[in-house]
N, C-alpha and C positions, 0 to 999 in steps of 0.2 A: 301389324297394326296400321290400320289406314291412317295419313297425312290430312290433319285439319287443311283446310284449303283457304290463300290468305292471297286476296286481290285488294290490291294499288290502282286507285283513281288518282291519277296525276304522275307524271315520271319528272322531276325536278329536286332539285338539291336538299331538299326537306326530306322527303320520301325517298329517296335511294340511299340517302344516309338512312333511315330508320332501315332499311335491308341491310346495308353493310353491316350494322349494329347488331340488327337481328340472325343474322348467318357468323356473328361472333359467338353468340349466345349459344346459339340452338340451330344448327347449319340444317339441319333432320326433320326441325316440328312441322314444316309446313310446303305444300306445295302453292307455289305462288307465281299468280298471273299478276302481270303491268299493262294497264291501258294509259298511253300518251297519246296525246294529242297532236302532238311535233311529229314530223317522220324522223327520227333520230335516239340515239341513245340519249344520256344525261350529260349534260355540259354543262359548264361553268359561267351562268346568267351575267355575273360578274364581271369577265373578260367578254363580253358586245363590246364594249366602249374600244379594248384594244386592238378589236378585229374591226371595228370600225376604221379605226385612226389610221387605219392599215399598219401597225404596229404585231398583229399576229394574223394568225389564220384559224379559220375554223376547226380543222383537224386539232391546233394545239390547244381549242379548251375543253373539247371532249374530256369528260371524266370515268365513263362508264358506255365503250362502245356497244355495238349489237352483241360484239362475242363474246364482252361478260356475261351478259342476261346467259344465252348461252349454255357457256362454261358453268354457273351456277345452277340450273337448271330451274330460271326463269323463264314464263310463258310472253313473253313482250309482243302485243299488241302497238306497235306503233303507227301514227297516224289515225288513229281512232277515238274517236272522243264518246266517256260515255254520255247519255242521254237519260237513263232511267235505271235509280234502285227501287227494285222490288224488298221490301222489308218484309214480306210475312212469306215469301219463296226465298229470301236470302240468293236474289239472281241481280247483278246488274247487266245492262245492256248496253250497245255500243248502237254507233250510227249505222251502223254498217250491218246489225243485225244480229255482232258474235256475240252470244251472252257467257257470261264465268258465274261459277255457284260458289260462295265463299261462307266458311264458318265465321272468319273475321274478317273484318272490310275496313282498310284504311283510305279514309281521302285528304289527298296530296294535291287541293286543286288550284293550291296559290291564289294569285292575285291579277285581277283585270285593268287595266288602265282606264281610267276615267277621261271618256272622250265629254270634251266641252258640247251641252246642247245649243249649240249656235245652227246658225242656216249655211250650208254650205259642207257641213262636216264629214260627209255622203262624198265628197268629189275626187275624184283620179289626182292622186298630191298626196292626200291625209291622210297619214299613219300614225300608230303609237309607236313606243318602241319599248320592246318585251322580248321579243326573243329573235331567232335566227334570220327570221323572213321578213321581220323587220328593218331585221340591219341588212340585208343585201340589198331592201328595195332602197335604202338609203344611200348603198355604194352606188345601185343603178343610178338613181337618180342623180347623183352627181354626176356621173359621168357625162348625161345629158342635161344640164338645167345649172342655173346660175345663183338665182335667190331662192334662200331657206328662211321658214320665220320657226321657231322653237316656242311655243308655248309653257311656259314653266321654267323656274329656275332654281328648281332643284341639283341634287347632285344626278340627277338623270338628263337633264335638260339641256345643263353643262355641257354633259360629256358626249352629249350628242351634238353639240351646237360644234363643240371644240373639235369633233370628227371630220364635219362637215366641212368647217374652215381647212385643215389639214387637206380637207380631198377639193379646195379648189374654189369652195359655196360663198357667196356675199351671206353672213349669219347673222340676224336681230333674233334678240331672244327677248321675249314679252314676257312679263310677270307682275302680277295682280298685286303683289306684294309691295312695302318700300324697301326691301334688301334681299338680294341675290341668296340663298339656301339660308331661307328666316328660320328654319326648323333645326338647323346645326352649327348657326355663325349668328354672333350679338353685331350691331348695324357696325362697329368701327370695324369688324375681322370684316363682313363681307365686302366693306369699302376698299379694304387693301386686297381684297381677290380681285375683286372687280376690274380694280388698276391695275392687275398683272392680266385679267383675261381679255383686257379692251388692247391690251398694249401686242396681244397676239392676233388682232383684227376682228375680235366678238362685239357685237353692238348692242345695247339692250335698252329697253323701253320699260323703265320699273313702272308703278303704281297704274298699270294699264290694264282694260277691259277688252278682253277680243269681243266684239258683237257680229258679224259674220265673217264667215269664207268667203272670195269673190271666183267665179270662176271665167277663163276666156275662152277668146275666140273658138278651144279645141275643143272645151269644155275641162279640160284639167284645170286643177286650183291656179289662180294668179296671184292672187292678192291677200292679206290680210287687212279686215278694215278692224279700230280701234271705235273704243265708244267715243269716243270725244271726233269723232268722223274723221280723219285723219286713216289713209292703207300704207302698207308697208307691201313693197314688191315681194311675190312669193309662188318662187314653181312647187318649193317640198312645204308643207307644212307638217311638223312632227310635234305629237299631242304626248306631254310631258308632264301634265298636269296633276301628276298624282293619280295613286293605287286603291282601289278597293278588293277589300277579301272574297275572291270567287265563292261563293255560295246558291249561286243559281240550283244545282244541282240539288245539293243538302236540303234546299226549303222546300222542294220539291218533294222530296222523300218525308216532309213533315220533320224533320229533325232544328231542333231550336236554332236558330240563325239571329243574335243581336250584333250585327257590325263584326261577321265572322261565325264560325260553326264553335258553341260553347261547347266547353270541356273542361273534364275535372283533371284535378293536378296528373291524375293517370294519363291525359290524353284522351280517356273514353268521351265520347261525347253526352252528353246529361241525358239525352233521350234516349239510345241506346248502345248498351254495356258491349254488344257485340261491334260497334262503330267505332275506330277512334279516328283522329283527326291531326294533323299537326303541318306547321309550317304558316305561311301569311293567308291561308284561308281560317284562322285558328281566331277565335277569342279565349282565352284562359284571362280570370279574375279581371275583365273588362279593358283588356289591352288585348292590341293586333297587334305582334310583331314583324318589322319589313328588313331587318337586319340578321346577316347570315348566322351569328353565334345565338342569339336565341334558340334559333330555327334546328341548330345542333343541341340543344339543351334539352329542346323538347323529344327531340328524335332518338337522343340517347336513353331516354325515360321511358317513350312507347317502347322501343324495343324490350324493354327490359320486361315490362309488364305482357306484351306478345310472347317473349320467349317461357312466360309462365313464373319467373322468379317473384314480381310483385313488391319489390322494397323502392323502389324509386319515387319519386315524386317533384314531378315541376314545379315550384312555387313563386314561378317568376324571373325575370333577370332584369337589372341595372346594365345600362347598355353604354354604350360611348363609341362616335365616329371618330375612325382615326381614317383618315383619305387621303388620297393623291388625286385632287382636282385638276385635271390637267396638267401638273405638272409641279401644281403648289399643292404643299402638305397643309392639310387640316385638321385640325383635334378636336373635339368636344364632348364633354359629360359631366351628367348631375345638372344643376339648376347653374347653367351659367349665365342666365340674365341678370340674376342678381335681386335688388330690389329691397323693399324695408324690410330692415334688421339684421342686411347682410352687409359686410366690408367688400369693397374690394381691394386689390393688388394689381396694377395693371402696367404694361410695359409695351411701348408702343413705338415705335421705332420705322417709318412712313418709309427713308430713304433705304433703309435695310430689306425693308419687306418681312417684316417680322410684328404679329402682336400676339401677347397673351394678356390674359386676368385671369386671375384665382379668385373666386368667390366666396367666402369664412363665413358661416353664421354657426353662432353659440360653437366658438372654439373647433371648428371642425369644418373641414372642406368640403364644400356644398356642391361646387361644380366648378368646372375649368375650360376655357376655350381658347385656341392655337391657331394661329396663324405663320407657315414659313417655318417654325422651328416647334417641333411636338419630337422631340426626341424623348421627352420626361412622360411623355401622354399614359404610358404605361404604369409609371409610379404615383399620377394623380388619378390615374380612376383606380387605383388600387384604393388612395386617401380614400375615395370618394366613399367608396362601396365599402371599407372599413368602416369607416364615419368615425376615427379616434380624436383624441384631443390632438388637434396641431396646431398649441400655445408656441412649444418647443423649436419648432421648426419655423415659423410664421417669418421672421427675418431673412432666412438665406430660401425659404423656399422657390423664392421665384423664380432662382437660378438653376434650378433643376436637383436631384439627387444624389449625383454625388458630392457636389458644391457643398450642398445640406448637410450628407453625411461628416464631411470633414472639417466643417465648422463647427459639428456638434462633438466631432474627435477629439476636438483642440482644447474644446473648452472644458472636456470631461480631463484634459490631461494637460494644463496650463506649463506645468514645468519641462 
């Protein structure tokens, strides 16, 4: 019986999970080619930050060298990027000319970084940071060059900024925003990070507009100028600024692309059954997700439906960052801004280096946010994602859960 044939556009943590999963299920259904982009097997996008800091090495975040594919009797294409699916030949093609014929076709093509359209952005300096060749030109660069400016202040911006400093860099990190990772920290959390990452020699420029790159004498980037005309010295400039869902590819083939490749809770793509999709090039029910356990939720589901069984279905995930920002822990999930018709609970503690809030509306924990201490982070996005009545608990919870639990002991058992 011939082997349906089952080619991967993309080789990243999304897609070589949905293999793992799939050679669980069904090791036999299918013979499968991987086209990457990267010359390398699958690694842990994750750990750049700690191969930057010079804290690991590239060998240790490998997760799936060449001699799995291999061992498995995967076709790995690496360093090839495709360029064009044929949909009425069911062929795609690479740069390079190899084409693969697939019965089913998954794309794994993650997410691009959003380079700022300013003038200068083109110059010897400016990079994103994504993946391996990234971060080495980052090492290089240190090793020759003094000022870095970090556009973004996200948790990517950060950990790039905070790499940098470690290897030696004067680091301003720019951000458009009025507070440091606006998307996971309410302004008093990113105020006490701030003061832990200024106190490690990061400098930052909040509510600021880059309007060019300047370039010198060599022609590599020198400078950042700001809209308010004011430059900040800069041999590396790293574009931090945020991700979009790689879909170049997909809209090209005709297949529905709104802010990601749409897909039904199967993972198939809405245009065609034979296509599925999964990871941060994905839109499922009008959310993109950039965070790794989704990205496993979804992965675990295609496979399932690849491997032919059909009972699964995605319908979403409730998320929540738990991080080590450099070196401080940070929590957040559910609606933890807050706002009308929500209480809060907050404990804020400056010299300690500690804040939380809990957020209640109608009886139930809406959302939570951690600074310095997220040991409980696990038991409030559990509240979270439960949604129960937490009338009972509302007094001691703020101490965390076992606190709770033994207060609620006592009082079930007074005598």
């Amino acid at each position: 019986m011939r082997k349906q044939k089952l080619v991967m556009v993309g080789n990243g943590m999304a897609g070589v999970k949905t293999l793992e999963e799939l050679l669980k299920h069904a090791p036999d259904a299918f013979e499968i080619t991987v086209f990457g982009a990267e010359p390398h097997g699958n690694y842990n996008r994750i750990l750049l930050s700690p191969v930057l800091a010079g804290e690991m090495s590239l060998p240790e975040i490998m997760l799936n060298d060449i001699g799995w594919y291999r061992a498995h009797g995967i076709t790995l294409h690496a360093g090839r990027r495709v360029v064009e699916i044929d949909r009425a030949r069911r062929i795609v093609r690479a740069d390079d000319g190899t084409e693969a014929a697939y019965d089913r076709l998954l794309l794994a093509t993650g997410s691009a970084p959003f380079i700022l359209p300013v003038p200068g952005r083109e110059l010897p300096g400016v990079i994103a940071y994504r993946d391996i060749a990234d971060t080495e030109a980052m090492i290089d660069a240190a090793r020759q060059h003094r000022h870095a400016v970090v556009i973004g202040a996200g948790l990517l911006g950060l950990e790039a900024a905070n790499g940098l400093v470690l290897r030696g860099m004067d680091v301003t990190v720019v951000h458009l925003g009025g507070w440091i990772m606006d998307r996971q920290l309410d302004q008093p959390a990113a105020e006490l990070l701030q003061a832990s990452l200024e106190a490690k020699g990061m400098r930052f420029r909040l509510q600021a507009q880059t309007a060019a790159l300047l370039p010198g004498t060599g022609g590599r980037v020198a400078a950042v100028q700001l809209q308010d005309g004011s430059t900040l010295p800069a041999d590396l400039v790293v574009m931090a600024a945020g991700i979009r869902p790689n879909t170049a590819l997909a809209e090209a083939a005709k297949l529905r692309c709104e802010r990601g490749i749409v897909v039904h809770d199967t993972l198939q793509t809405v245009t065609d059954p034979r296509i599925y999709a999964v990871g941060e090039c994905v839109n499922h029910r009008g959310t993109a997700y950039g965070l790794v356990a989704p990205l496993f939720e979804q992965a675990r589901v295609c496979a399932n439906h690849l491997a032919g069984h059909g009972i699964g279905r995605y319908t979403g995930s409730v998320t929540s960052t738990k991080l080590k920002v450099t070196g401080v822990d940070v929590f957040s999930a559910g609606d933890f801004m807050g706002g009308e018709g929500c209480d809060e609970i907050v404990l804020h503690d400056r010299a300690g280096g500690i804040y939380k809030k809990l957020v209640l509306k109608e009886n139930r924990l809406a959302g939570a946010v951690m600074v310095g201490d997220t040991a409980d982070g696990a038991w409030y996005f559990q509240l979270v994602r439960e949604g129960g009545d937490v009338s009972a608990l509302r007094d001691h919870m703020m101490f965390g859960q076992r606190f709770t639990q033994s207060q609620l002991a006592g009082a079930a058992c007074p005598g």
